[in-house]
TIBA-277291 format. One line per 10 residues: number of its first residue (from 1); their letters; for each residue x, y, z of C-alpha. Coordinates in steps of 0.2 Angstrom, whole numbers. Layout:
BEGIN
NUM	A	X:Y:Z  ...
REM end
This chain:
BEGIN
1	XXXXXXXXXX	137:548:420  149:544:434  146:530:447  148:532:466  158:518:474  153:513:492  158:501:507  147:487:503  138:476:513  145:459:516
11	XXXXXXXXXX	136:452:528  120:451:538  126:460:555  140:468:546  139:489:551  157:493:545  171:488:536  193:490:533  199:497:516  213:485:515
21	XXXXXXXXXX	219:489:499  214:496:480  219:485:465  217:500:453  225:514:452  216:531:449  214:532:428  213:513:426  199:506:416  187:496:424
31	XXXXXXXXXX	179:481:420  164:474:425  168:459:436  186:464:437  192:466:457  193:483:462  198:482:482  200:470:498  189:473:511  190:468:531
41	XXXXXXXXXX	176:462:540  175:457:558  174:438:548  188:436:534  197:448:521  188:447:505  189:453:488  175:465:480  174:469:461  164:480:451
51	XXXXXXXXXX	148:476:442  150:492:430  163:492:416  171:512:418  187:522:423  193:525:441  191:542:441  194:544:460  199:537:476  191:545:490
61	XXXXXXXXXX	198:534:505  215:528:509  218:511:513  216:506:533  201:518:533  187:510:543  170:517:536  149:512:538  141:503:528  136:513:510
71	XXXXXXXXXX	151:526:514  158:533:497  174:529:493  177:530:476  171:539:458  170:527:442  168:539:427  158:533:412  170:536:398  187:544:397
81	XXXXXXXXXX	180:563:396  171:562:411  187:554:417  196:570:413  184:582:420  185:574:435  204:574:436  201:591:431  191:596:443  180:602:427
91	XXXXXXXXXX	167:597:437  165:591:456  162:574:463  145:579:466  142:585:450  147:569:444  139:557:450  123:571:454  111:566:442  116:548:438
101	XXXXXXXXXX	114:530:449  116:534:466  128:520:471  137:504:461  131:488:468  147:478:474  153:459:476  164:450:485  174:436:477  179:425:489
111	XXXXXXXXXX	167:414:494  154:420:506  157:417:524  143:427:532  134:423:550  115:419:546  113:405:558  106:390:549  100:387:530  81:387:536
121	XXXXXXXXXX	66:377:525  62:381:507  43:383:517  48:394:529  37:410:528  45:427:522  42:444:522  46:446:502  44:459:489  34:459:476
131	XXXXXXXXXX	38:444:467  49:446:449  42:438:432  52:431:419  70:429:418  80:438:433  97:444:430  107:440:449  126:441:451  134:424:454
141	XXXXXXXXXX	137:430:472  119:433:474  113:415:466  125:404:480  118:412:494  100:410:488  103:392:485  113:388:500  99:397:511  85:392:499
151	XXXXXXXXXX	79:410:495  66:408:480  76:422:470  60:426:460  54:432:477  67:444:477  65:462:470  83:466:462  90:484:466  107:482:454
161	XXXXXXXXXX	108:488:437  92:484:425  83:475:440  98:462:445  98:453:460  113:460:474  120:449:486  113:461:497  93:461:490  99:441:496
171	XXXXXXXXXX	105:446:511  90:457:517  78:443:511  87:431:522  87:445:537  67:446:531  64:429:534  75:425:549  63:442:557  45:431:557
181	XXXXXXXXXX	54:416:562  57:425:577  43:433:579  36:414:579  45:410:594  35:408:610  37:411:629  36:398:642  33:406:660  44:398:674
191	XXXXXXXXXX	34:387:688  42:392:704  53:378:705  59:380:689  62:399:693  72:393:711  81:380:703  88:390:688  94:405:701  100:391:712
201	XXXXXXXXXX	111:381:698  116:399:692  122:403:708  132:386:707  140:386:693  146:403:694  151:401:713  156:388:716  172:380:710  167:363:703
211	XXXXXXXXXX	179:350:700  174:331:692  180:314:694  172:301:682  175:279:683  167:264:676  161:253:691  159:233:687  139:232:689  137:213:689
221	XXXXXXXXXX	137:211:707  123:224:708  113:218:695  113:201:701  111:207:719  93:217:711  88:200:703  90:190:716  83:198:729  70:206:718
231	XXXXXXXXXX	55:198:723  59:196:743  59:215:747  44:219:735  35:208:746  41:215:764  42:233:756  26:234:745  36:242:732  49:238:719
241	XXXXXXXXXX	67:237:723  75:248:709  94:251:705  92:268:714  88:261:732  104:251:730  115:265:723  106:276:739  110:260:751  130:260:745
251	XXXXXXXXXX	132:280:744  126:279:761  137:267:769  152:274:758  150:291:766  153:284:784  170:285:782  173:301:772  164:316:782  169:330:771
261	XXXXXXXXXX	160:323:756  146:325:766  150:343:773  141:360:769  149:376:763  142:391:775  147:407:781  164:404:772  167:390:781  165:369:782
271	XXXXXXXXXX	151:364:791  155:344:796  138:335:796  135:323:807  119:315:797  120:309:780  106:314:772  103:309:753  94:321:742  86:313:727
281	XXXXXXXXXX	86:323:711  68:318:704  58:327:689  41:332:690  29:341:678  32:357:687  50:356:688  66:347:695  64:345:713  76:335:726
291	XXXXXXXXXX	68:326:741  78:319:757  81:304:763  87:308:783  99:298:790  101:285:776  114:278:785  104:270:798  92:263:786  90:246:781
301	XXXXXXXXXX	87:243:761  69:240:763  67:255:773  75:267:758  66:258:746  49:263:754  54:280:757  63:284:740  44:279:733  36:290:744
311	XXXXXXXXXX	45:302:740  43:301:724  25:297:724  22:315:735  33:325:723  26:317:709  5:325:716  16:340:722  15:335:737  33:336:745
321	XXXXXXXXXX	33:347:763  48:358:769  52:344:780  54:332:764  66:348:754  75:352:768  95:345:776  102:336:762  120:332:764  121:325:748
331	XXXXXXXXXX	115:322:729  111:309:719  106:312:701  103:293:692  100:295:673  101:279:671  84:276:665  86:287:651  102:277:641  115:291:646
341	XXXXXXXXXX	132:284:648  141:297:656  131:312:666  139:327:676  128:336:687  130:354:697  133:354:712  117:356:724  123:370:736  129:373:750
351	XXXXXXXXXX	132:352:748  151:348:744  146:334:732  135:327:719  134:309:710  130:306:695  125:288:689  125:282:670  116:266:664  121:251:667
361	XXXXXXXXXX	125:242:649  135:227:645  152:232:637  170:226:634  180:223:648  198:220:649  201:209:665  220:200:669  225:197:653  207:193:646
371	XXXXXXXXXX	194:199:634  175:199:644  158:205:642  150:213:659  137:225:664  146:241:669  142:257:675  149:276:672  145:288:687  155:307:688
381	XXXXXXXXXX	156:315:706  154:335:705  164:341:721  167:356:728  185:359:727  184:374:744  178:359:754  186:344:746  202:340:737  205:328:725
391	XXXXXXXXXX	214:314:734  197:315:746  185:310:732  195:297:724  196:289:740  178:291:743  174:286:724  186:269:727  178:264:743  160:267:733
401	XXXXXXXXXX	168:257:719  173:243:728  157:242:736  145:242:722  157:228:716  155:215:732  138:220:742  145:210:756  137:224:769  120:222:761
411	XXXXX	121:202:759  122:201:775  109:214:779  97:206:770  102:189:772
REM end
């Protein structure tokens, strides 16, 4: 009895496919395994053969044809008098293949390049048939995906010739499985802050043409700086000087001279600022929040390092008030603390600028002419490039450089 030939599937999300090309011709014996057509997917052109050994009684579909998934496009008669009838037209293609197997399972030759996302756990759970006893026949195609996605084949109820394993029973076990690992998957609700800062970062990045400018600063002096004077403002302060208060001290005194950096993007135009106001990127449980420090300009050290702690300390209880959230002229994001070498932040709108501070690690330096070992320190400024150009920001990222570098201002602040 004659076989229908359809458009196989070859792939998990594949719905259609290309006839490229037949390699038979209409009246060629066919054997099983021989290459009967190219197909085109949405992936890769690949080559599919027969898994029955027959005649190609008819071609239904010309090559460039796009067709769905289990279309027919081709007869295989079983023996050269069917193969006659059918030329014939002795009997019909319906008649043909009428009473017998309702479709000839298909495999591509070339290796598989379909779009499951990951080869998951040989433990993961799957919804599988009942499972096969004894020795299961699978196509060779069939076998490499079940071993590169670790698909237990004897799970796998074959629906080819005598009970063989298709590459697409594989296929649909894979679909089966990847289905109840979703269906695994759980929902974390949004805190409000988590909800405003994801609309507010979305609106950034979308809006808001970002442009960044990354350096290494030299970190010894503020490391030494920190060290020494340590123990002095902890005991005039009641709190521990930390790397930020210093990097909040220098961004302050460095944005003196360079008011657009400080600047506000509203109704379409630059708003110049006359306070500088630092806003504080600090996480919390419920979510990432940025308190102000006003007028950081006019405070001494010890003055920011108390109020960057109670800050922290009220955002930390959920404590923070409107007056704490509200007027920040500019951000600083320090990931130090967490070993990342080089962060980029959004931009915190309707601010023109964000810093973004890296840890402070001792690496190679090359210094006139020598070879030296020195704690440095990678920061990227995110500016907003309607309010700021680039020469402005590498001005303003130099004269922060050189600061951070000398800490003459705060030496003889602090005394």
């Amino acid at each position: 009895m004659a076989t229908d030939v359809v458009m196989p599937l070859l792939g998990l999300t594949m719905e259609k496919g290309t006839l490229v090309s037949w390699l038979k011709q209409e009246g060629d014996p066919i054997h099983k395994g021989e290459v009967l057509f190219e197909v085109e997917t949405d992936k890769a052109t690949q080559e599919v053969e027969s898994q029955v050994t027959g005649f190609l009684a008819k071609i239904l579909v010309e090559p460039g044809t796009t067709l769905p998934i289990g279309a027919m496009i081709a007869i295989i008669a079983e023996s050269e008098a069917e193969l006659r009838a059918i030329q014939q037209g002795s009997i019909s293609v319906q008649e043909a293949v009428g009473s017998g197997p309702a479709r000839v399972e298909l495999e591509e030759r070339a290796p598989y390049q379909g779009e499951p996302t990951a080869p998951q756990a040989a433990d993961q759970p799957t919804e599988a048939p009942t499972p096969v006893r004894g020795r299961v026949p699978v196509s060779p195609a069939a076998r490499r995906i079940a071993e590169e996605y670790n698909i237990a084949l004897e799970t796998i109820t074959g629906s080819g010739p005598g009970g063989r394993i298709m590459q697409a029973d594989v296929l649909q076990a894979i679909k089966a499985r990847e289905r109840v690992a979703a269906d695994q998957s759980e929902y974390v609700e949004l805190t409000p802050i988590r909800r405003l800062t994801a609309q507010r970062m979305a609106q950034s990045f979308q809006t808001v043409p970002h442009f960044y400018l990354s350096s290494e600063l030299d970190a010894a002096a503020l490391v030494t700086f920190r060290r020494e004077r340590l123990a002095s403002i902890e005991a005039e302060s009641g709190v521990r000087l930390s790397f930020t208060d210093l990097l909040i001290t220098c961004l302050a005194l460095s944005l003196k001279n360079h008011p657009l950096l400080y600047a506000t993007w509203e109704e379409e135009k630059i708003k110049l600022n006359r306070a500088i106001n630092i806003s504080l990127a600090t996480e919390t449980d419920q979510g990432l929040t940025v308190p102000v420090i006003h007028d950081a300009d006019r405070l001494s050290l010890v003055e920011i390092t108390r109020r960057r702690s109670e800050l922290i300390e009220k955002a930390q209880a959920g404590g923070l008030s409107l007056a704490d959230l509200s007027d920040g002229t500019f951000t600083l994001t320090n990931l130090g603390m967490f070993d990342v070498d080089v962060p980029q932040a959004i931009i915190n709108p309707p601010q023109a600028a964000i810093l973004a501070t890296g840890a402070i690690k001792e690496r190679v330096v090359a210094r006139e002419g020598g070879i030296y070992v020195r704690p440095t320190m990678h920061v990227t400024l995110s500016v907003d490039h309607r309010i700021a150009d680039g020469v402005t920001a590498a001005r303003f990222l130099q004269d922060f450089q050189h600061l951070i570098a000398n800490l003459d201002r705060l030496r003889a602040e602090v005394g």
